[in-house]
N, CA and C atoms as a LAMMPS dump frame, in Angstrom:
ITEM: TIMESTEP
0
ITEM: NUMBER OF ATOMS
204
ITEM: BOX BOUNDS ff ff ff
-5.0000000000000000e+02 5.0000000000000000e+02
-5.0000000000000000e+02 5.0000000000000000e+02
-5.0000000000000000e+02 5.0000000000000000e+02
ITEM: ATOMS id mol type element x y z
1 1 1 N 0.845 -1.166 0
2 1 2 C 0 0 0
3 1 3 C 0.897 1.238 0
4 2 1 N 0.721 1.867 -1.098
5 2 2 C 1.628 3.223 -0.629
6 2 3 C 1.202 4.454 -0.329
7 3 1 N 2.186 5.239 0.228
8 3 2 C 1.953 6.345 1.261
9 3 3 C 0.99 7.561 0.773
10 4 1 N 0.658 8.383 1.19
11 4 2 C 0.383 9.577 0.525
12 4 3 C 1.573 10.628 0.45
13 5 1 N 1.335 11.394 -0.58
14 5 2 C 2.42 12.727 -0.437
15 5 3 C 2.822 13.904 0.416
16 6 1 N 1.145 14.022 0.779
17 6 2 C 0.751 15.431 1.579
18 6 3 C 0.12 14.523 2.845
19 7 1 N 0.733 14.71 3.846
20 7 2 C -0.872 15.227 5.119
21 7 3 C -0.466 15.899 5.947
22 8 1 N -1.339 15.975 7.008
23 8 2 C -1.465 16.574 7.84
24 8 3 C -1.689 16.29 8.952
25 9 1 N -0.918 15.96 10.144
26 9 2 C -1.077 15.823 11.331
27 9 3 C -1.131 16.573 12.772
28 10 1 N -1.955 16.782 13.487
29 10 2 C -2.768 17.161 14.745
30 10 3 C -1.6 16.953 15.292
31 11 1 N -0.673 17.839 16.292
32 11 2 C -0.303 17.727 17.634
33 11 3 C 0.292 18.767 18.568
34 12 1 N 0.418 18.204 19.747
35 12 2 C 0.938 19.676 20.174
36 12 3 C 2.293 19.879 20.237
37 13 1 N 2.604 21.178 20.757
38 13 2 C 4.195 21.966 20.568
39 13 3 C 4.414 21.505 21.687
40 14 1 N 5.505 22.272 22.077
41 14 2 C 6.102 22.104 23.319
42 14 3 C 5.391 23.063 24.828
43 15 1 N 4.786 23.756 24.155
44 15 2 C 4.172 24.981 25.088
45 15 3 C 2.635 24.176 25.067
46 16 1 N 2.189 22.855 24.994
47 16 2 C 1.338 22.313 25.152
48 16 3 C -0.338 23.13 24.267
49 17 1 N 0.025 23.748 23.142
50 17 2 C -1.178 24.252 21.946
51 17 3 C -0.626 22.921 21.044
52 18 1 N -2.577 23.091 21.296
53 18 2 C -2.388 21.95 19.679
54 18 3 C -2.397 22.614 18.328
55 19 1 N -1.404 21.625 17.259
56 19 2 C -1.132 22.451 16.348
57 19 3 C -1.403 21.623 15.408
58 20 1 N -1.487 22.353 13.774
59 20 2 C -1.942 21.353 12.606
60 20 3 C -0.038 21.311 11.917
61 21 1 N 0.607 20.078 11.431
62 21 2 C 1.582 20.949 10.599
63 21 3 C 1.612 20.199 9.238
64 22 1 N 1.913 20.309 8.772
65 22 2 C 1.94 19.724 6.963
66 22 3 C 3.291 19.221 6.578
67 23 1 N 2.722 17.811 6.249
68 23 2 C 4.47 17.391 5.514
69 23 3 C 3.63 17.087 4.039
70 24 1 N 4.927 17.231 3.156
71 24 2 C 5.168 16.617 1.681
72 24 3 C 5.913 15.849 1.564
73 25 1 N 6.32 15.232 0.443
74 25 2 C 6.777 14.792 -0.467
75 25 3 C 7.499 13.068 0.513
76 26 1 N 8.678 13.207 0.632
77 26 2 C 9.37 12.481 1.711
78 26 3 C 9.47 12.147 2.758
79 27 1 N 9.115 13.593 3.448
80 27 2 C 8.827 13.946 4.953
81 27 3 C 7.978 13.272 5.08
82 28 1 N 6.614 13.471 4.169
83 28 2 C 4.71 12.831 4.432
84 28 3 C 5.378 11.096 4.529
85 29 1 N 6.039 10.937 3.702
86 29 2 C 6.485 8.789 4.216
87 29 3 C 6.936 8.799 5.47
88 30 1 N 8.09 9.683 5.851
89 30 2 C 8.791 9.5 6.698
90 30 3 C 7.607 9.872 8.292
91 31 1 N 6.734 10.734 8.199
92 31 2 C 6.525 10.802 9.283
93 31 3 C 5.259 9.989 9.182
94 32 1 N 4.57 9.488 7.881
95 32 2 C 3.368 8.562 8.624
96 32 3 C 3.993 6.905 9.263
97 33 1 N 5.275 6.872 8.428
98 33 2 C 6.124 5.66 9.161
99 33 3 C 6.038 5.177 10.546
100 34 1 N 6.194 6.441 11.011
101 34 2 C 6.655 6.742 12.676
102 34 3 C 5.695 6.951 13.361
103 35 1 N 4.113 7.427 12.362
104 35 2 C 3.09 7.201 13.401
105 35 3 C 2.493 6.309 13.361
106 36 1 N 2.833 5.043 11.698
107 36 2 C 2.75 3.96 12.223
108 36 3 C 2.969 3.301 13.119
109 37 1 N 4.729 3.233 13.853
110 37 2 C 5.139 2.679 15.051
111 37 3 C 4.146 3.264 16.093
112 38 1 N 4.032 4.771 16.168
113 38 2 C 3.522 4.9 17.786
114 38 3 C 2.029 3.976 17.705
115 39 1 N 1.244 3.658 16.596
116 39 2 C 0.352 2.685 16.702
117 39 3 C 0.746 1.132 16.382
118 40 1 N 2.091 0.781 16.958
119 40 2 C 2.366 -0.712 16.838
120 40 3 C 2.327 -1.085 15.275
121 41 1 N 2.495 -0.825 14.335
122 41 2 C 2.705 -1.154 13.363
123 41 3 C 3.451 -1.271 12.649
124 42 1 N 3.97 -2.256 12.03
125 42 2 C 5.447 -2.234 11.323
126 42 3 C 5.088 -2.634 9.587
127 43 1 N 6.028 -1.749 8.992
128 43 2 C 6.182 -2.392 7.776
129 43 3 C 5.529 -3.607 7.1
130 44 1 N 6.017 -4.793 7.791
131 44 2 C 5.767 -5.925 7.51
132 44 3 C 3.887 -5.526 7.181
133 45 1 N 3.306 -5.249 8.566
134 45 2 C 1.791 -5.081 8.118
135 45 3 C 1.124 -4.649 7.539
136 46 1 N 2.07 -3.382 6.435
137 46 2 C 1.413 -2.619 5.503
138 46 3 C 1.549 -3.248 4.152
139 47 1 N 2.334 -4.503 4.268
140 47 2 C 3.075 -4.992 3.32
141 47 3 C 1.838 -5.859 2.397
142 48 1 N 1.437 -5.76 1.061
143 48 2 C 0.642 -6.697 0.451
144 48 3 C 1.002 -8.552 0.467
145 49 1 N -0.234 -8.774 1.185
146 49 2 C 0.207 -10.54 1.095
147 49 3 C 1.093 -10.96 0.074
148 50 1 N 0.957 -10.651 -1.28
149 50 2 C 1.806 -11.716 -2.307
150 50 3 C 3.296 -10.94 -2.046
151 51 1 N 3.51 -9.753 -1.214
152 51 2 C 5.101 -8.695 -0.865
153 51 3 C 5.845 -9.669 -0.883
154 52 1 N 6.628 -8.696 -1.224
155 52 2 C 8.004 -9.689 -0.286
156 52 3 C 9.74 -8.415 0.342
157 53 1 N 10.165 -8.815 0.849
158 53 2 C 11.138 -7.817 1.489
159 53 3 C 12.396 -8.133 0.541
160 54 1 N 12.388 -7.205 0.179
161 54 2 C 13.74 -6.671 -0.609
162 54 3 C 15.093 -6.769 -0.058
163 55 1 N 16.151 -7.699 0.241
164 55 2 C 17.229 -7.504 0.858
165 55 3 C 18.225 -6.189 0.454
166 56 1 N 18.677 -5.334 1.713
167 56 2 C 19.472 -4.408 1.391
168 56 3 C 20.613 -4.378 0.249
169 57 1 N 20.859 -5.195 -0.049
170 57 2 C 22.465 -5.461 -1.084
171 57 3 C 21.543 -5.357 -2.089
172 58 1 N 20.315 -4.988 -2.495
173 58 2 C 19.854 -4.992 -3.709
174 58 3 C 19.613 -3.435 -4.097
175 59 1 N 19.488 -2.659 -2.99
176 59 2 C 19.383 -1.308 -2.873
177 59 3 C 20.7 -0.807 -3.22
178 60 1 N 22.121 -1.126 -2.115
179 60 2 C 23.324 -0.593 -2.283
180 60 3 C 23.862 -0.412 -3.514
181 61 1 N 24.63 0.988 -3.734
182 61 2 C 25.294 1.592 -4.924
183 61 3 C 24.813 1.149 -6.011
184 62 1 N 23.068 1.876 -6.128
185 62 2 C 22.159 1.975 -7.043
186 62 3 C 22.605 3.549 -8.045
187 63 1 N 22.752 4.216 -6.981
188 63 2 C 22.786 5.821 -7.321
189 63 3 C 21.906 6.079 -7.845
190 64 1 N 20.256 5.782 -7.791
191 64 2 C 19.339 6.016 -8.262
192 64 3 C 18.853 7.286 -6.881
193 65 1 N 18.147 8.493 -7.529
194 65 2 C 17.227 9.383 -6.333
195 65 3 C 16.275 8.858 -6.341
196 66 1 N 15.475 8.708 -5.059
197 66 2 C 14.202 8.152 -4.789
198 66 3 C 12.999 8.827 -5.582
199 67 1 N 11.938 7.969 -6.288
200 67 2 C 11.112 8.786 -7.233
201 67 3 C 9.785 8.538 -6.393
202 68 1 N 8.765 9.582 -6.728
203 68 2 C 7.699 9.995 -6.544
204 68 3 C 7.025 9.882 -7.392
C-alpha cells in the first residue's frame, strides 16, 4: 500500500497548543512511518500478502534518487 504525499497531522508543541503541521513529499512517508510505530505497526503489516522484502544489497550503490 503506498503512502500519501501530503498530510497533515494534529499535535501539540512544546508549550502544550495543539497544532496542525503539513508534511510533503518524503517527509509525508517518513513521518506517517513513525506514526505507524507509535500505533504498533510495522512495515511488515502494511506490506501486500503476495510482498516480499527486498534484501538491502539490492538497494546498495544503485545511485538512483528516490522517485515519486
Amino acid at each position: 500500500m503506498s503512502r500519501h504525499l501530503l498530510i497533515e497531522v494534529e499535535h501539540e508543541d512544546l508549550g502544550g497548543n495543539r497544532t496542525v503541521t503539513t508534511f510533503m513529499k518524503g517527509m509525508a512517508r517518513l513521518v506517517a512511518h513513525e506514526v505507524d510505530h507509535l500505533g504498533g505497526l510495522l512495515y511488515t503489516d502494511r506490506m501486500p500478502q503476495d510482498g516480499r522484502l527486498v534484501p538491502i544489497e539490492e538497494y546498495q550503490d544503485q545511485g538512483q534518487p528516490w522517485r515519486y
